[in-house]
N, C-alpha and C positions, 0 to 999 in steps of 0.2 A: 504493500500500500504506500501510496506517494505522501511526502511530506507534505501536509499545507500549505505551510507558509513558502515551499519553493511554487507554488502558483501563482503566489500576491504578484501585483503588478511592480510594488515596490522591489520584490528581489529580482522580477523581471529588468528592471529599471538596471538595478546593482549589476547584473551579471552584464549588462551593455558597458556601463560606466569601466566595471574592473575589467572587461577587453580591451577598452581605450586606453587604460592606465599601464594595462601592462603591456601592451602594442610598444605606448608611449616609453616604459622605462627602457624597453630590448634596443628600442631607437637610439632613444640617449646612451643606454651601457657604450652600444655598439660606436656612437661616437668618441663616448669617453677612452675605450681600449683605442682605438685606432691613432685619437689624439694625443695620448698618453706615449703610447709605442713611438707614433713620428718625434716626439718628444727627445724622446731617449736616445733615441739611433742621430740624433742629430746631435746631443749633448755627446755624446762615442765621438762623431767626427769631428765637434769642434777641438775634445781632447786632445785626440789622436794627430788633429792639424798643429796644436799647438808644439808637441812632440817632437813632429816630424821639424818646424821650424826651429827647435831646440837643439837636435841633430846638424840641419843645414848650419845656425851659425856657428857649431864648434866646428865644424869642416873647412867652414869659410875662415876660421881662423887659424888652425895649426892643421887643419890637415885630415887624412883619414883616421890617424888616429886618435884626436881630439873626438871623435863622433862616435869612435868604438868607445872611447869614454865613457859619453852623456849615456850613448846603449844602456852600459852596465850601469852608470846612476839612478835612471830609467826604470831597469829590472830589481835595483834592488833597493826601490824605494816602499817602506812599508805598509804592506795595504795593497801593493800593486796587481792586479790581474792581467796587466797589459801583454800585449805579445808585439816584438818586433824583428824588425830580418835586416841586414845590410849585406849585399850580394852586389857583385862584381862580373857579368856577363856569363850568367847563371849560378857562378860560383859561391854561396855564404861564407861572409865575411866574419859574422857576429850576428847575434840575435837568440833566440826560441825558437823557431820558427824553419821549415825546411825548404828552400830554394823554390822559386813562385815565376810564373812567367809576369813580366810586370804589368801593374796596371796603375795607369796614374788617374790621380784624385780620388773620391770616397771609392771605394770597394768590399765586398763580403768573399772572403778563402775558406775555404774549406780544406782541410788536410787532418791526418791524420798522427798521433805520437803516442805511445806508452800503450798502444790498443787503446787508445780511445779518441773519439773523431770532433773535430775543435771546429764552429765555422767563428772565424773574424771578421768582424767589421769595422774596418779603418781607411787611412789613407797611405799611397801610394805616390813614391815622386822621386827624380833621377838628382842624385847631389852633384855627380860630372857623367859625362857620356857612359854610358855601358855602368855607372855605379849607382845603385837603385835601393832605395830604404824605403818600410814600411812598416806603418805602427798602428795598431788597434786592440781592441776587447772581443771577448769573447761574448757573444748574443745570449750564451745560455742565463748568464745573469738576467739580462732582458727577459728571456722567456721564463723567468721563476718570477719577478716582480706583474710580468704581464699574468701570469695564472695566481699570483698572490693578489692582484687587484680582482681579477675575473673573480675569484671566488670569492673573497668580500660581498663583490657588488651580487652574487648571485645569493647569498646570504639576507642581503637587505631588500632581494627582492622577492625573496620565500616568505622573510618577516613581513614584510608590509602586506604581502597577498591573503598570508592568515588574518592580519588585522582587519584587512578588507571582507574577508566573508567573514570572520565573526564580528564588523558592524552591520553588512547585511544581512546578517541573520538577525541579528537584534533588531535591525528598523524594521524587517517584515514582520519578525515575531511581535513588536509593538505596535506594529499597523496593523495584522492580525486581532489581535487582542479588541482594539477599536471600533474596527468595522464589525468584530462579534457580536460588540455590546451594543451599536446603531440595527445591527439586523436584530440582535434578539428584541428591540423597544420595538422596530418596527411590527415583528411579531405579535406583540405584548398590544398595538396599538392596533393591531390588525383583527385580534380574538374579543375586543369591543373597550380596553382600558386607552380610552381616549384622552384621559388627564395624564397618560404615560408621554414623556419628551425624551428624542434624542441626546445620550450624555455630552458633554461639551466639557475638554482638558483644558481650559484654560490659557491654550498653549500659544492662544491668537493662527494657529496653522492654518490650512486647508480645510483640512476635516472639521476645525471646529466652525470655521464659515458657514460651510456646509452645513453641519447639523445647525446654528444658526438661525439659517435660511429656512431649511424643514420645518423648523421647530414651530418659526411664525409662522410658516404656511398652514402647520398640524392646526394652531392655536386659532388660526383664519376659518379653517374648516370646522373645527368645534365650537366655535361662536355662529357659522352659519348651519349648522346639525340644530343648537341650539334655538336658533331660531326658527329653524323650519318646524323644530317639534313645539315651538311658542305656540308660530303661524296656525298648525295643524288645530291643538288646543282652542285656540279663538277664534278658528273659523268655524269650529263645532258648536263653541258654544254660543259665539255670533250671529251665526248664519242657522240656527236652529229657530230662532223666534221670525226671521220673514220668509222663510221655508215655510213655518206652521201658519202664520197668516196668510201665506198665498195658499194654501194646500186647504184651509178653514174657509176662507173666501168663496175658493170653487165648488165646496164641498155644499155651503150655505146656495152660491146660487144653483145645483145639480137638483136641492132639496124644496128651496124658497120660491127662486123665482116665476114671479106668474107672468110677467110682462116683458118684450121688447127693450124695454127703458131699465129695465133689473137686471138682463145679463148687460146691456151695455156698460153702467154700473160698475157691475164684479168685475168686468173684460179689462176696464180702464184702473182699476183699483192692481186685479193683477200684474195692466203691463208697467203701474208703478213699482211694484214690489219686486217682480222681474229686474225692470231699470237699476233699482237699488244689488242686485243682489249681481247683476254684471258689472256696473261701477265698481265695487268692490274687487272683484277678482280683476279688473281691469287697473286698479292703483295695485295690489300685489306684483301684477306680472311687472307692471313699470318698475315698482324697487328692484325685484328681483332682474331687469335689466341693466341698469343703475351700479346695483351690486358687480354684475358681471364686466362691470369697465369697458361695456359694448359702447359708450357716447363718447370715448375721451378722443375720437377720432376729430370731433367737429367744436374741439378745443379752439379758438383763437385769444387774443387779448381785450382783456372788458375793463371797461373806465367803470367803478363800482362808483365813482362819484356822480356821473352823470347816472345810471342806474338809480342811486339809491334817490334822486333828484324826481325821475321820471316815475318811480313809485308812490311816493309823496303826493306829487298830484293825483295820480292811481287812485288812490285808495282815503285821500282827506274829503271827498264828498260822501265816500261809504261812511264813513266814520262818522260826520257830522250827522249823516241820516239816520244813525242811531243814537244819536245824544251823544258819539264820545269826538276827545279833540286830539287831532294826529301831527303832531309838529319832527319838523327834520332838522337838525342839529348837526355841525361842524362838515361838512360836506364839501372836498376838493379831489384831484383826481389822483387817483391810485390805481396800477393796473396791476391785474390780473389775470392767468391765464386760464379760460375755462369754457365752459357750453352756457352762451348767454342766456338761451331759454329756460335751463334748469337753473341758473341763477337767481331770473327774475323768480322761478315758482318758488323755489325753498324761502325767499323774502318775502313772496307774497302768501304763501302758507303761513310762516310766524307772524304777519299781518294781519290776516284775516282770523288766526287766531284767539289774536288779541282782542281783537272787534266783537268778536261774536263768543266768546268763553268767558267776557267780564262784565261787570254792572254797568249802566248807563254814567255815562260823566266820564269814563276812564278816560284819563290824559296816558296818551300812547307816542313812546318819543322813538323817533327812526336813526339813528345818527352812528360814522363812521370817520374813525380815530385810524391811525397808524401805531404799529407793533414795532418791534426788532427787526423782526422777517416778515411779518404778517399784517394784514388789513384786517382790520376789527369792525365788524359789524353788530349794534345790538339794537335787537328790538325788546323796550321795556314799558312793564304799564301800572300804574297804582292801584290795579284791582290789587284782592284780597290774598293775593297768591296762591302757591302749592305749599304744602309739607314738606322738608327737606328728605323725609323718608318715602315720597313718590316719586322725587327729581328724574331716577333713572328709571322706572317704569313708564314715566312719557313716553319714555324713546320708543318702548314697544309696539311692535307691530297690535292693531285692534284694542289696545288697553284702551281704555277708556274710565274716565271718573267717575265716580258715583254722582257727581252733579252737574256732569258733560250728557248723562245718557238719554236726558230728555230733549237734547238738540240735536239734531241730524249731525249726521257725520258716521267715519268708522272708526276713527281712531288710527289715522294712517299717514295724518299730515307732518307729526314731528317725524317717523319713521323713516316718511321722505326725505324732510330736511337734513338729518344723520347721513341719510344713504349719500344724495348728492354734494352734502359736506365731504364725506369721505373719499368721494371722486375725485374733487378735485383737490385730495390731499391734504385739508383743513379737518375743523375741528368744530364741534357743535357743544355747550355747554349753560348750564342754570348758574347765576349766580345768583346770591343771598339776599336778601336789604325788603325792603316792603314793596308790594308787589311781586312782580317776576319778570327776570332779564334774564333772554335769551343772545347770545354771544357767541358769535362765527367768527372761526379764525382764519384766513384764506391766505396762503405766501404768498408774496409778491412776485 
């Protein structure tokens, strides 16, 4: 059975990277011995040059045997490995070394002494016609520094090769470990524990991006579960009482009616109650469009100061025809990027709110302020307010108040305002004081 963690991508990853690496040391070694060797055999010749012209000037000065001399100085200097030859028209004059056909400037000899086979590499040069010297080293030293480097470097590249799978065993086996614990939450989140999240190290890496990312997404999807099983609940218990009055309705005129004039009647009474009861699924499906970021297509830039201006006039004769007074306050231009038409509604939703959920007299102020980042819209009014323990129940889809339920509506207007707040990346919120102030946060 195969190891696991040799499938992770990560040790997939490793086993690329350690090819390159060690591709890359063979190259370098292989530079390094070559430039090392040129090294040496050039340090030989410079020697061996100097030698030879150590020779030459004691010849230049006393003669042949002034250079048989330096020879023997030469040879029996301590420490020396050298090898030299002075020969006379093939003949050896003095030296180590056994009679050579000449070769002048750098050279490598090979011959043989004692049963064992010497090759030298030096230089080669005539001190007078037909009288030939040559001085050099024996390469084998070279070839024991170049296999004492070789095997070093071959040493440091075994070392670092183990350290290299045993960190890529580590990183797979700790990326293993990770992606475990993301597939078993998934799991976990998958058999119905919805409050379960992907774990998250801390580590700022990828993965935890990633789980991150998931997490709000899980966290997206169980606030819209939630809401669909709201939805479900208060469409039941909503939509049960014009159900049963249309369904009583028909049932009365099937039973009652005598006359022409009594099913027309019921028919009309019906296709109001019909009306009511497709208005309603017809503002659901909009949220739930809304929700789906199906509008942020037909985004352009909105002056919310001219907006909030053309609402104002909107809506201050509605107001006045109910006894209340609609004033617009601090209003210049701030743009925004958004869907003009869902703008103007989530305003004129918390407007018309205002107008029609509060006592006669309410002074109702429209007015938009600048943020940090944000254009601040609030619509507020000196009715008698909310409880601060219903604040977030407005938001719900069909909630409805125990002293909203004798006025039309479904309970679907702030639910609106939320959705298309959150489209365009803002913020919907209650704040405190007498009355009720609603406040939209929109980035600039």
């Amino acid at each position: 059975m195969r190891i696991r963690f040799l499938r992770t991508e990560s040790f997939r990853l490793f086993r690329i990277y350690a090819g390159v690496f060690g591709l890359s040391v063979v190259i370098w070694g292989s530079l390094v011995l070559v430039t090392t060797n040129q090294a040496l055999r050039d340090q030989i010749v410079t020697f061996s040059a100097s030698d030879i012209a150590a020779i030459r000037e004691g010849y230049a000065s006393e003669g042949i045997t002034e250079a048989r001399q330096v020879i023997h100085q030469l040879m029996a200097d301590p420490g020396s490995d050298g090898f030299y030859l002075l020969q006379r028209n093939g003949k050896v004059l003095d030296g180590n070394m056994p009679a050579t056909p000449p070769r002048i400037g750098p050279s490598q000899i090979t011959f043989s002494s004692a049963g064992r086979t010497h090759e030298v590499l030096g230089v080669g040069a005539f001190l007078a016609p037909g009288l030939y010297v040559f001085s050099g080293s024996n390469v084998t030293e070279l070839r024991t520094v170049q296999s004492h480097l070789f095997d070093v470097m071959l040493r440091l590249f075994a070392g670092a090769m183990l350290l290299a799978v045993a960190g890529g065993i580590l990183v797979s086996w700790t990326f293993l470990r990770r992606t475990d614990a993301m597939a078993k939450a998934c799991r976990d989140i998958m058999d119905g524990d919805m409050k379960r999240r992907l774990p998250v190290s801390g580590n700022r890496d990828e993965l935890d991006r990633l789980a991150e990312t998931i997490n709000e997404m899980l966290s997206r999807i169980a606030v819209l579960m939630e809401n669909l099983s709201q939805v479900s609940n208060d469409i039941a218990h909503d939509m049960r009482t014009p159900v049963t009055h249309l369904r009583h309705g028909l049932e009365r005129a099937r039973t009652e009616s005598q006359t022409v004039d009594d099913y027309r009647a019921t028919l009309e009474t019906a296709i109001t109650k019909a009306d009511e009861i497709l208005s309603l699924f017809t503002a659901l499906l909009r949220i739930a469009q809304i929700e789906g970021r199906a509008r942020r297509s037909a985004f352009v830039p909105v002056d919310l100061g001219k907006m909030v201006e053309y609402l104002g006039q909107l809506f201050e004769p509605v107001a006045e025809e109910v006894g209340d007074v609609l004033r617009i306050r601090d209003t210049y231009s701030l743009i925004v990027s958004g869907d003009k038409q869902l703008l103007i509604q989530l305003f004129s939703n918390l407007i018309e709110n205002a107008i029609v959920h509060t006592p006669t007299g309410t002074r109702i102020t429209l007015s938009l302020s600048r943020g940090e980042k944000h254009a601040l819209v609030r619509v507020s009014d000196s009715g008698p307010g909310v409880p601060p323990e219903e604040h977030e129940r407005l938001f719900r889809r069909l909630y409805r108040r125990e002293a909203s339920r004798p006025k039309s509506g479904h309970g679907l207007g702030l639910s609106l305002a939320k959705a298309i707040a959150e489209l365009h990346g803002g913020t919907i919120r209650i704040e405190d004081g007498p009355g009720l102030t609603l406040e939209i946060a929109l980035p600039l």
